[in-house]
N, C-alpha and C positions, 0 to 999 in steps of 0.2 A: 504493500500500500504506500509505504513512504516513496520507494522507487518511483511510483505511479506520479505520486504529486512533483516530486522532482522534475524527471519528463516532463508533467504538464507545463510546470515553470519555466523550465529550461525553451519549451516551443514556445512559450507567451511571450516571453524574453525576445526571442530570436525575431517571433514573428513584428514583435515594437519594432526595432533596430531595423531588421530590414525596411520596414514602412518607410523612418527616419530615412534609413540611407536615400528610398526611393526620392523623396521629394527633396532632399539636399541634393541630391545628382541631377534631378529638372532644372534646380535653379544655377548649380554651377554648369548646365548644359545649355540654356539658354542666355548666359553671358557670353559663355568660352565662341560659339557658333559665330555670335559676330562679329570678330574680329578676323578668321580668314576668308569668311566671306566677301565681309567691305573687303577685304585685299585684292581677292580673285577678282570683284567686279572692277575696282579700279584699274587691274593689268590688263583686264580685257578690254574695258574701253579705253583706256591708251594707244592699244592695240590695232582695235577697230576705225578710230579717229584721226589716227596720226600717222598717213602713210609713209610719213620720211624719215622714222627712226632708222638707224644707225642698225646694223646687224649683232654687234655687241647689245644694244640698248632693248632690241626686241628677244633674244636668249636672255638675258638678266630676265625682263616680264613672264618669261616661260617660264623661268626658273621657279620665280615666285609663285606661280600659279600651281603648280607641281607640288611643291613643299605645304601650300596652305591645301591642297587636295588630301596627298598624306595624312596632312592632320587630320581632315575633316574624316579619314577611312578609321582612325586611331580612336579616336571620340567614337565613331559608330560603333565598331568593335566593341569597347568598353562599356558602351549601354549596353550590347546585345547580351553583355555578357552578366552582367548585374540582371536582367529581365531573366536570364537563363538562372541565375543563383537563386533570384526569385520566386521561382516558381514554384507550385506548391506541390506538383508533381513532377516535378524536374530533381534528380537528382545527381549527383558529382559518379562520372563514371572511372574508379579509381584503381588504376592497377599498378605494378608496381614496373618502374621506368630507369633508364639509367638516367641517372641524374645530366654524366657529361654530354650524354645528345640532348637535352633539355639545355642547357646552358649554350653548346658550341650553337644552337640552332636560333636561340635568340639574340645572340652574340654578332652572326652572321646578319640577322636582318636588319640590325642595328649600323650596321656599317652599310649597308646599301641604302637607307632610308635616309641618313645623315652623313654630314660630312661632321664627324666626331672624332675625339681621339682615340688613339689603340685603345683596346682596353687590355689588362694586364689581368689574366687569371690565373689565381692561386685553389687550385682542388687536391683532392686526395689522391696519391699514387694509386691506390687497389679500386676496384671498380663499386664505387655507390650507387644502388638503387633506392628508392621510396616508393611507397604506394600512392599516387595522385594522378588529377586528372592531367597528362600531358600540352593538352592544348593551353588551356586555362595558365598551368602554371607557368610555361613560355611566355605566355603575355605581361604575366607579374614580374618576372624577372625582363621582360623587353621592356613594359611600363617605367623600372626603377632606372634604370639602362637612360633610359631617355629625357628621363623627367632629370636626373646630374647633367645629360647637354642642356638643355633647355635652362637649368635655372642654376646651374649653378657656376656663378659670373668669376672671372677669373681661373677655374679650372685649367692645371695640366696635369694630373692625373687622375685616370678613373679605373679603379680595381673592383673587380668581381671574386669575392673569396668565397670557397665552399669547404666547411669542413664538418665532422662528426663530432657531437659532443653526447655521450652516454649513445642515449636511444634515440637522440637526434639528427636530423641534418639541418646546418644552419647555414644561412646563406647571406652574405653580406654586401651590398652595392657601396663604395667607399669612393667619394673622391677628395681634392682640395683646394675647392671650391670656397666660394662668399661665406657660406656657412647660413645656418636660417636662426632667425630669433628665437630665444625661448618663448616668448607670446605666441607663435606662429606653430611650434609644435605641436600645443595642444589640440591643436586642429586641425594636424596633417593628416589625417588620414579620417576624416567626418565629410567631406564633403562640401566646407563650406570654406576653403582656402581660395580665393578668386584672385583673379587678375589684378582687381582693383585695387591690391599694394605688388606691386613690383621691384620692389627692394633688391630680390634676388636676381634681378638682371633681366628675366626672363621676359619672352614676347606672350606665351599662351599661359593659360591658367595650369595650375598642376592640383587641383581638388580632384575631379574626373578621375585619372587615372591612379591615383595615390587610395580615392574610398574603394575601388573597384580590386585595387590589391588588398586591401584588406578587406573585404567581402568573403576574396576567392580563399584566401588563407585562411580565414575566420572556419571558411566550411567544410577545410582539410582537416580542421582540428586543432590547427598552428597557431602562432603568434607574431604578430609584427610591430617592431619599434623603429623608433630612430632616435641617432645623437648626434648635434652639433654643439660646434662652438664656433661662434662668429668670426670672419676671418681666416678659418682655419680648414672648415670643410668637414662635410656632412657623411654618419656612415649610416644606413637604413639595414637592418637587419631582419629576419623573418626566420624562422624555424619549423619543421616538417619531421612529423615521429617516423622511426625506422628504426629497424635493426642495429644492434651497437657492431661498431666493427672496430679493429687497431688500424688507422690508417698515417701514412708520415704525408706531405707536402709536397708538390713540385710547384715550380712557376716557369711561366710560361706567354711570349706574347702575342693575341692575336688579332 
């Protein structure tokens, strides 16, 4: 019976928070939207109106056009994926993955999608698995990947660390970067971090993609934090239960 009422609490709980996240991710969705929109339309009619640009001057417009498209596929993604956690028949299809194609694979799209720095990964010599959903969690680790280009001003370095602690895997996005306020942490990962302070350098919002990682980890089971210190540069951390194993380090640039 007490198992019983726990369960019930535990879904009442779940079922608040998700409501929460939904309508915090409407409203950081209908900020973030207009911003590569107005972009896109202004390159196009540039475009369309000014037939004597320069050929450097109309590839710069495409370029732009391109990059705020990205975005606008990045944002889609990330709703579709929150509506998909959402659901109340939807469930996490979870088996167990090698961690390093999960990483090399988001790793990869990251560098086609931007023009970012290397990123430097530190994982386990022996080969780590967990049980998760693959898709989903590629995103999370491309979402954190993305959101240090985007905001984190001053950057040149960005390391992706993955290692075993007990019965965990932990995984770490690290760069050093601007670093974010302590006011602003409390609210990294709610949904309600918007554009409308840009401190961190950046051009888009980073609420969207930061509530949607922790949605997707929240429903692996895991846990997600972050620390910074101003100046210095931000590490976001996240953890996934697994199997304990003895593993040593390699690094590695890619």
């Amino acid at each position: 019976t007490l198992t019983t009422r726990v369960k019930q609490t535990e879904r009442l709980r779940y079922e608040i928070e998700s409501e929460k996240l939904r309508a915090d991710l409407l409203r950081a969705l209908s900020h973030d939207l207009r911003t590569p929109l107005a972009s896109i339309e202004g390159a196009d009619s540039l475009l369309l109106e000014q037939p004597d640009l320069s050929e450097a001057e109309r590839r710069t417009l495409l370029e732009q056009i391109r990059q705020e498209t990205r975005w606008l596929t990045r944002i889609t993604e990330n709703m579709l994926s929150v509506t998909r956690m959402a659901g109340e028949q939807v469930s996490l299809h979870r088996t167990d993955e090698v961690v390093e194609e999960i990483v090399d694979s988001a790793v990869m799209k990251l560098r086609r999608s931007r023009n970012a720095l290397p990123v430097t990964v530190i994982r386990p010599q022996e080969i780590l698995t967990a049980p998760m959903d693959a898709t989903l969690m590629e995103q999370v680790i491309l979402n954190l990947l993305e959101n240090a280009v985007l905001h984190a001003k001053g950057m040149t370095c960005l390391t992706l660390r993955v290692f075993t602690l007990g019965q965990r895997a932990v995984f770490e996005v690290i760069d050093n970067g601007c670093g974010i306020p302590k006011e602003r942490l409390k609210t990294l990962f709610t949904g309600t971090t918007l554009t409308q302070d840009t401190s961190s350098g950046g051009k888009h919002g980073m609420g969207i993609g930061l509530s949607v990682c922790a949605a997707i980890i929240k429903a692996h089971g895991g846990e997600i934090k972050a620390e910074s210190t101003p100046g210095e540069g931000t590490t976001i951390r996240f953890w996934l239960e697994t199997e304990e194993v003895d593993t040593e380090e390699t690094e590695d640039e890619q």
